[in-house]
C-alpha positions as CSV (number, residue, x, y, z in Angstrom):
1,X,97.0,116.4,193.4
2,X,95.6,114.9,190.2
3,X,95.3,111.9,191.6
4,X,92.6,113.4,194.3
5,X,91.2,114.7,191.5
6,X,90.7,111.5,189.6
7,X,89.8,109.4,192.9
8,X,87.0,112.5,193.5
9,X,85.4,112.5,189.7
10,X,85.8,108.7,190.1
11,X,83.3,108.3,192.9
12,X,81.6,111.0,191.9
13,X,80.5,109.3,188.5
14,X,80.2,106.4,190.4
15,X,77.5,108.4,192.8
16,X,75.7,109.8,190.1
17,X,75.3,106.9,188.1
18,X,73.7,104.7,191.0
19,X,71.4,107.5,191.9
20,X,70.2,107.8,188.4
21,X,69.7,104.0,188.1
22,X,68.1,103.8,191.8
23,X,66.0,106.9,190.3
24,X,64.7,104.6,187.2
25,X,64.2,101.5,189.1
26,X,61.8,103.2,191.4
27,X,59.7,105.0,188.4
28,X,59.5,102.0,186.4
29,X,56.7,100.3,188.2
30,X,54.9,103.9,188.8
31,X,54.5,104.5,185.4
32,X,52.5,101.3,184.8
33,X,49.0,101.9,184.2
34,X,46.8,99.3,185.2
35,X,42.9,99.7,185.0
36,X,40.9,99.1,188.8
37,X,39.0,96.2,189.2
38,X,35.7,96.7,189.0
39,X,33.5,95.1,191.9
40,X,29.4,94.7,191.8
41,X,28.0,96.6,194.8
42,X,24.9,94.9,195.9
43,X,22.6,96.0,199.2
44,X,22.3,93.0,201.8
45,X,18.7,92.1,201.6
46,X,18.6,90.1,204.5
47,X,19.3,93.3,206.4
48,X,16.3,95.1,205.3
49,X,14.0,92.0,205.7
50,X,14.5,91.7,208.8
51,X,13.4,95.3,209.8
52,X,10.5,95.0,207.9
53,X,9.2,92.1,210.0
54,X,9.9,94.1,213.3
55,X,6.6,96.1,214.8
56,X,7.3,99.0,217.2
């Protein structure tokens, strides 16, 4: 009987530990903050030229 005892805490441990590790792994590259990339919006010129030139 204490060897099912010491197989069961064995795995156990052995559980534990990878869940932990699996558990820091995942948050590692979470916790990164990186700043956004900042993009120029400009309005399409072309666009509103060409309505200007329409008659209705």
């Amino acid at each position: 009987m204490k060897q099912i005892h010491k197989i069961i805490a064995l795995f156990s441990m052995i559980f534990i530990t990878g869940i932990f590790i699996t558990v820091v792994n995942i948050n590692a590259p979470l916790n990164i903050n990186t700043s956004p990339e900042s993009v120029k919006i400009q309005k399409d010129s072309l666009y509103f030229k060409k309505l200007d030139n329409k008659t209705i």
